[in-house]
C-alpha positions in Angstrom: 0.0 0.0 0.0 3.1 2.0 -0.4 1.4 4.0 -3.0 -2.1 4.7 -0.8 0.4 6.4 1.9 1.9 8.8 -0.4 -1.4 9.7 -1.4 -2.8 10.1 2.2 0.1 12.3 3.2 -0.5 14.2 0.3 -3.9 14.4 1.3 -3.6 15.0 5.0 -1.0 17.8 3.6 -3.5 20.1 1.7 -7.0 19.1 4.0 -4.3 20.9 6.6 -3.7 24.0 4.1 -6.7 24.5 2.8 -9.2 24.5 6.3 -9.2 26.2 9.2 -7.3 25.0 12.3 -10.6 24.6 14.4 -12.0 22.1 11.4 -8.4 20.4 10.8 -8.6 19.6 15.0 -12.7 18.7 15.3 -13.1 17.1 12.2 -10.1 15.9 10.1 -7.0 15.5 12.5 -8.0 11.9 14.0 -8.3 10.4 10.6 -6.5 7.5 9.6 -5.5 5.8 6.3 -7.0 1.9 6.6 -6.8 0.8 2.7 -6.2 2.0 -1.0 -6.8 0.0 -4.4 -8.7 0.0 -7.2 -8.6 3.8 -7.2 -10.6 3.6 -3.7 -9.2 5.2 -0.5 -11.1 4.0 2.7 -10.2 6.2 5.2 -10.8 5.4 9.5 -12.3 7.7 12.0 -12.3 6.7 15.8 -16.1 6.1 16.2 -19.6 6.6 15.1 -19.7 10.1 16.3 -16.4 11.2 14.0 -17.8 9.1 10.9 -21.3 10.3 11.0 -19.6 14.2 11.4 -17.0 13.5 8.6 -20.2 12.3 6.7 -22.5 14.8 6.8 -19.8 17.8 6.4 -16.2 17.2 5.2 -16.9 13.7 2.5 -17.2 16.4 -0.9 -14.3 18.0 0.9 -11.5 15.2 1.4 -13.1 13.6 -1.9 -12.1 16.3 -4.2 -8.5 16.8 -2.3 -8.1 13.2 -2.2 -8.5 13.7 -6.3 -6.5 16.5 -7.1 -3.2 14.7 -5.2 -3.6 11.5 -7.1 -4.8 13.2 -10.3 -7.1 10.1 -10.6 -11.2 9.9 -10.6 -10.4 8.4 -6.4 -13.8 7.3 -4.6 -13.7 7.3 -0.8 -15.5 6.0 1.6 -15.5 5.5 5.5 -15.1 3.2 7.9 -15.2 2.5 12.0 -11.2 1.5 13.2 -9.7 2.0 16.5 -6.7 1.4 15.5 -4.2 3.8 14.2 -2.0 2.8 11.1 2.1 3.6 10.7 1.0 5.9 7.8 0.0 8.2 10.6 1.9 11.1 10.4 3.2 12.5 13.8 1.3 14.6 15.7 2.1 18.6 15.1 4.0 19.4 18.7 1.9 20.7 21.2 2.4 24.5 21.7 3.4 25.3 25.5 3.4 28.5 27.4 6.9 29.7 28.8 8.2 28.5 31.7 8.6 31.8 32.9 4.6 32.2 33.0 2.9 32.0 37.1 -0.6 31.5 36.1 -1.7 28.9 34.5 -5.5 28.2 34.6 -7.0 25.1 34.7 -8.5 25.0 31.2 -6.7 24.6 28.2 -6.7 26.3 25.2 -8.0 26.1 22.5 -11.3 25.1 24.6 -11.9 22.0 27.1 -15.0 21.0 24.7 -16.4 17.5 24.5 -16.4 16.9 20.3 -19.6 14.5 20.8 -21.6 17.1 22.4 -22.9 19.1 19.3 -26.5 20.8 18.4 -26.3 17.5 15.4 -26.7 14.9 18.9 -28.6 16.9 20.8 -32.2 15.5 20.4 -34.6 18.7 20.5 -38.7 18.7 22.0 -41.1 20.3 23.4 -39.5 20.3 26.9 -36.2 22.1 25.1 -37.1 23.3 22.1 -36.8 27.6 23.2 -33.4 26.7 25.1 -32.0 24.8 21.8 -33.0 27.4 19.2 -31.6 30.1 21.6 -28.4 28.4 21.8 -27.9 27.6 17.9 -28.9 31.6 17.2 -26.2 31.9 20.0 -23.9 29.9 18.1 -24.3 31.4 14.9 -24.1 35.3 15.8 -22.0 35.2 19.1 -22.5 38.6 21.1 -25.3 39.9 18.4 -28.3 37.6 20.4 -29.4 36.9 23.6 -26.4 38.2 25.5 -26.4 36.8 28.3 -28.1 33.8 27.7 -28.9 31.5 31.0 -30.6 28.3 30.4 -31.6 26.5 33.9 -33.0 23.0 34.9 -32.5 20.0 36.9 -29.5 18.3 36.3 -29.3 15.4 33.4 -31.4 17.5 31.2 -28.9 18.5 28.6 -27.5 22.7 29.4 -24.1 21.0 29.4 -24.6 19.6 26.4 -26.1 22.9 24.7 -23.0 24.7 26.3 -20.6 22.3 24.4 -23.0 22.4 21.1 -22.1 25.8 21.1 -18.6 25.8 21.9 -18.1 23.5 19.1 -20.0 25.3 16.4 -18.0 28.6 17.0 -15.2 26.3 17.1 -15.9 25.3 13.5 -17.4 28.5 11.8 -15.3 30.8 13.4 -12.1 29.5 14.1 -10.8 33.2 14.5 -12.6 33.8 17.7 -11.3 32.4 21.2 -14.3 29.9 23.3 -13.7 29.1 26.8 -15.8 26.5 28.6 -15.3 26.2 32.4 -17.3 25.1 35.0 -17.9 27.7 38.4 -15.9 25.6 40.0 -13.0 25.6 38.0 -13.6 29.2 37.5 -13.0 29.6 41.4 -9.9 27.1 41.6 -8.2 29.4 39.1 -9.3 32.7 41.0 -8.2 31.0 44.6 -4.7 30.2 42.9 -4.6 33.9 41.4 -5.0 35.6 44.6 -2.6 32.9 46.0 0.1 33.0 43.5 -0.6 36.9 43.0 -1.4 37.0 39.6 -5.2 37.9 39.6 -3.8 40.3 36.2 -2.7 37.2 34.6 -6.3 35.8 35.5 -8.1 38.6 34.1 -6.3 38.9 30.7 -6.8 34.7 30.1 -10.5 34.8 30.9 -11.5 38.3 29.6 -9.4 37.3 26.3 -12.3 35.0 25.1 -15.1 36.3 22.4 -17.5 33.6 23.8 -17.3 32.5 27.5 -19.3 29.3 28.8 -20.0 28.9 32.5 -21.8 25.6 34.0 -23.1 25.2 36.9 -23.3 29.2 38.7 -25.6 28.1 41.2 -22.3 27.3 43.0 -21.5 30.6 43.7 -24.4 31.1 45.7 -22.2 30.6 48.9 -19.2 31.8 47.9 -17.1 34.6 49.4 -17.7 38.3 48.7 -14.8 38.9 47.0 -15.6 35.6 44.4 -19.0 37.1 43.5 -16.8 40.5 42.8 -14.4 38.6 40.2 -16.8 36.9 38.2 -19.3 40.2 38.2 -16.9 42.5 36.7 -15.7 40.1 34.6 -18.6 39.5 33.2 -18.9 43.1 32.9 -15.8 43.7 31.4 -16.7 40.7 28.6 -20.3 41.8 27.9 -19.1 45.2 27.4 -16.9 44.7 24.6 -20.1 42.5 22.9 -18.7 39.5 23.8 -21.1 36.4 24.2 -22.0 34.5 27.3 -23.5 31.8 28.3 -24.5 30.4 31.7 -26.3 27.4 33.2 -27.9 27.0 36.6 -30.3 24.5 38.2 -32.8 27.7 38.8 -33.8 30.5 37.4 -31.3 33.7 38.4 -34.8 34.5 40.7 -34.7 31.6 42.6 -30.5 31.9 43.4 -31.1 33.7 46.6 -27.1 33.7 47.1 -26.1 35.5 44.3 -25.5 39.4 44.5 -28.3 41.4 43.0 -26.9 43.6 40.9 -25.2 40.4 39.1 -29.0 39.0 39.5 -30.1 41.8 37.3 -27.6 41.7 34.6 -28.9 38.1 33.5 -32.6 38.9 33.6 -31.5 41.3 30.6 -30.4 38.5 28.2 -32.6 35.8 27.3 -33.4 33.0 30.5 -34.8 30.0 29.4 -35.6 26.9 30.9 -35.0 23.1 30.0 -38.0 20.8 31.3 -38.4 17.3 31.9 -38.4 15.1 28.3 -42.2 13.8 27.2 -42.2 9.9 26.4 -41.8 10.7 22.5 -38.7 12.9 23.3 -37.3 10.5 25.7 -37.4 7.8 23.1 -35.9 9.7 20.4 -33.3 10.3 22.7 -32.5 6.4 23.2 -32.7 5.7 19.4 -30.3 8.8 18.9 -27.9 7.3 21.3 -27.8 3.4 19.8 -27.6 4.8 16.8 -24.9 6.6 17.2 -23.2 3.9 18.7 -24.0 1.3 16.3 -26.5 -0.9 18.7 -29.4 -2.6 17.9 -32.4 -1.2 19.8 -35.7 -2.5 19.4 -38.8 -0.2 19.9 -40.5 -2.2 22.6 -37.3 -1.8 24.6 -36.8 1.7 24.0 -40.3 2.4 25.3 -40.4 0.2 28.3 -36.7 2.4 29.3 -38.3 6.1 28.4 -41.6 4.9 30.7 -39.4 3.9 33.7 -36.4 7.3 33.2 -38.3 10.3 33.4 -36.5 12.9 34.6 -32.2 12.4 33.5 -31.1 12.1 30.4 -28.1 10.7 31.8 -30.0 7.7 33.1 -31.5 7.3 29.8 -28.3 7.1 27.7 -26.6 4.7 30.2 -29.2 2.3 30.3 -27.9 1.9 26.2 -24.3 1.2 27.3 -25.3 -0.7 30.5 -27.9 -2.7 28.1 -25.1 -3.3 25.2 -22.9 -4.7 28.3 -25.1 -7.0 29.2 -25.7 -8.2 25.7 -22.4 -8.7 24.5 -21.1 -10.9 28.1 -24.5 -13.3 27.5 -23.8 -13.1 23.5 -27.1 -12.0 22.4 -29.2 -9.4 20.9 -30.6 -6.8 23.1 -34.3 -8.1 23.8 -36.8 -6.3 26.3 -36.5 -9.7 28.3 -33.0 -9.1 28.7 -33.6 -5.3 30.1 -36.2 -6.4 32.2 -33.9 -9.0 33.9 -31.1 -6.6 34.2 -32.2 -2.8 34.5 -34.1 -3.6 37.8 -33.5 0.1 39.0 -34.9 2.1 36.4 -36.7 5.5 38.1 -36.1 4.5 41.5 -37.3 7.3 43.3 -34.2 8.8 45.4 -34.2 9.1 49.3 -35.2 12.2 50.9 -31.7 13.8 52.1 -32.0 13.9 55.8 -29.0 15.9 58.7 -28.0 12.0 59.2 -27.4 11.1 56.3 -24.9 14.1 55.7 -23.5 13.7 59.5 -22.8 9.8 58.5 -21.1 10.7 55.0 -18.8 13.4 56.1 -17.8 11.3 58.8 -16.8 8.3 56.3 -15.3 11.0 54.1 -12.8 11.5 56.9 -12.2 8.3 58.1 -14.1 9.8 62.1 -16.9 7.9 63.7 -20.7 9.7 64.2 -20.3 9.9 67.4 -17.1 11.8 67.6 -17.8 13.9 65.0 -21.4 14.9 66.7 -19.9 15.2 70.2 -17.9 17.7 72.1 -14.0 16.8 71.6 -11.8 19.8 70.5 -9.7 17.8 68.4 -8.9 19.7 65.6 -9.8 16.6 62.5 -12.4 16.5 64.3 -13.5 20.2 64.6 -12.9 20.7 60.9 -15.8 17.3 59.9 -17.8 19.1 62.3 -18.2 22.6 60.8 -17.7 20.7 57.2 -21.2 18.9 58.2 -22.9 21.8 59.5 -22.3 23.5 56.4 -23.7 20.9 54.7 -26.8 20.6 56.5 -27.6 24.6 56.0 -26.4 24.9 52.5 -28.2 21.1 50.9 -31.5 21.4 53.1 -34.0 24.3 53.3 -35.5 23.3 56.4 -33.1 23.3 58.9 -32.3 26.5 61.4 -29.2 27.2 63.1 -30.9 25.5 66.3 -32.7 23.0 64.7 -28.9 21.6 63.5 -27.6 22.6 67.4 -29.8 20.0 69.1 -28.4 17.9 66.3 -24.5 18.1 67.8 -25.4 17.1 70.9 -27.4 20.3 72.0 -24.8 22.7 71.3 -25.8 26.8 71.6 -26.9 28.1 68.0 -24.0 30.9 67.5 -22.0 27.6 67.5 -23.2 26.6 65.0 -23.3 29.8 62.6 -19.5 30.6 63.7 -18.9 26.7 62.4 -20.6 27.5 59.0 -19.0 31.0 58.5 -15.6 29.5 59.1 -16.7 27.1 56.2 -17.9 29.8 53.6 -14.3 32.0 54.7 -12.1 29.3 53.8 -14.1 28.2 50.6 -13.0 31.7 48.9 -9.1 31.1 49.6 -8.4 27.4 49.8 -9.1 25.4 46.6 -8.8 22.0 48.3 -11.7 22.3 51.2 -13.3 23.3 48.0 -12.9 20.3 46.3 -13.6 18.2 49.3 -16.9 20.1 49.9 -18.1 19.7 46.2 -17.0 16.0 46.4 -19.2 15.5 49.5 -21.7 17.2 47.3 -21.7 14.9 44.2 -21.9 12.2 46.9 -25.1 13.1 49.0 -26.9 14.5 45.9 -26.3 11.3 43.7 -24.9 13.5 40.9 -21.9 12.3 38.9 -21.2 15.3 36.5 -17.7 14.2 35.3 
């Protein structure tokens, strides 16, 4: 096939010099060469998701490249490999910042943008259908629509993957313009290590450098120090006011985030807030197929339905009942069947247990390796001081219900103004030390059952 590579690096050659760098990276970079003869080049991509993009948008392209190179009528076609050939080329070296640089932020450049999250996967209905128009407008005149734009829900109903869709489009049409995803919690790593490291200057310039800026998740700011809720307003005042675009997720409404400061409140009431609802049974089921399809498994419609009835409320749920169902099928060596989902998905929709003071009391203590008792008493210990405040926190910020004295009588009948000197000592240290931070959001995930990754 010694003939096929010097046409592929030919190929790969002018694809490189003829697209943009966002397209060469997303689309055409993680192509391999798997055959040529009989004037036909089959060409690899890593999965589904690459084949069916390549497909749909770059096939004319590479076709009549891959003909100009050989000067021959080549056909091309694709194909599924994991494997990557010798012809490879190697990979263009990885551009690093000087060593002589302080800050570094947590997020790469160009973006940290999931490729298989695009508005072409997203699977649109009547419980999303406002939030994913919005977001493709976004996406095709950044800063010109809906700036801000906030889209808000429940968790596992698809504003990550809107934030990515857009990320990735931008990416694509204009690969001139800078996109930076980050979650709020990355967001306030970087801005703990700025002020740490003294190089909040640094921090400014790499965030406020972007022409579209994506932030998940804000309702974590809600108890977060004064000084966080300063950084991220005037930044976003600083990027809005030179027309750039953002975008921001929540699980509420920017009403309903009693934490957050007002004025910041007010600025994303002016954009566009829209809301992503539960899926309906047809949505839910489009969903499923969507996902099997992309992933090249057989799902029968009887299956499909008895899933969407059971998963109601996480698309998240949804998908992985697919990959746990395909698991299943492939160790017992046959086809998927609603037999074999019945026998195996036996916790679809389970309802999930009220969170109760215990429940966080007995969690925090696993989390650092104490006993319940000790942690609930009245030693001074100082590991055990620290799990202490940690679950009293927890307690105030997770439930709604619970006063400062209702969670007193809980540690062993302690005064109240214990408890709220406990918690504020939390909230202080969450706005200069990154890794009480990432303990408390760990704890998080944990009690609230939600994995985002």
């Amino acid at each position: 096939m010694e003939n096929g590579e010097k046409v592929w690096l030919a190929l790969q050659e002018s694809l490189r010099g003829s697209t943009s760098e966002a397209v060469w990276s997303a689309g055409l970079s993680t192509l391999r060469l798997v055959d040529y003869r009989d004037n036909t080049l089959v060409i690899g991509a890593p999965n589904q998701i690459q084949l069916q993009r390549v497909q749909q948008r770059y096939l004319p392209l590479i076709t009549t490249h891959a003909r100009e190179v050989a000067g021959l009528p080549i056909d091309v076609t694709l194909t599924v490999t994991n494997s990557l050939t010798p012809s490879a080329p190697p990979a263009a070296p990885v551009e690093t910042e000087s060593s002589a640089t302080v800050y570094a932020p947590s997020v790469d450049r160009p973006a940290r943008l999931d490729p298989r999250m695009t508005f072409d996967s997203f699977v649109p209905g009547s419980s999303n259908r406002l939030a994913f128009a919005a977001a493709q407008s976004v996406a095709e005149t950044p800063g010109r629509t809906y700036n801000p734009l906030m889209i808000y829900g429940n968790s596992g109903l698809g504003k990550t993957h809107l934030l990515h869709a857009i990320g990735n489009y931008v990416h694509e049409n204009y690969p001139n313009r800078k996109v930076l995803y980050v979650s709020t919690e990355t967001f306030l790593n970087d801005f703990i290590r700025a002020i740490q490291t003294r190089t909040q200057l640094a921090l400014h310039s790499r965030y406020r450098e972007n022409d579209v800026v994506l932030i998940d998740d804000i309702q974590f700011m809600e108890t977060r120090g004064e000084t966080f809720h300063e950084e991220i307003f005037h930044t976003y005042n600083a990027l809005h006011g030179e027309g750039k675009q953002i975008v921001l997720t929540s699980d509420r409404s920017p009403r309903d985030l009693a934490g957050l400061q007002e004025r910041f409140r007010s600025r994303l009431l002016q954009g566009l807030v829209t809301e992503i609802d539960q899926p309906d049974l047809e949505t839910r089921i489009a969903i499923l197929h969507s996902k099997s399809e992309r992933e090249g498994i057989a799902l029968p419609r009887d299956v499909a339905e008895w899933i969407a009835q059971r998963v109601r409320d996480n698309i998240r749920e949804l998908e992985g009942s697919v990959t746990m169902l395909r698991a299943f099928a492939n160790l017992r060596q046959e086809p998927i069947s609603l037999d074999l989902a019945k026998s195996h998905l036996t916790n679809l929709g389970h309802e999930q247990v009220t969170l109760k003071p215990e429940t966080i009391l007995s969690v925090v203590s696993q989390f650092y390796g104490l006993s319940v008792d000790d942690v609930r008493g009245a030693k001074r210990l100082r590991p055990l001081v620290h799990a202490r405040h940690v679950a009293m926190y927890l307690i105030i910020d997770l439930l709604d219900n619970y006063s400062y004295p209702m969670i007193a009588r809980i540690f062993d009948g302690r005064n109240h103004t214990t408890v709220i000197s406990g918690v504020e000592k939390i909230r202080e240290q969450l706005a200069v030390n990154s890794e009480l931070l990432s303990q408390i959001n760990q704890l998080k995930r944990q009690l609230q059952g939600d994995f985002r990754g």
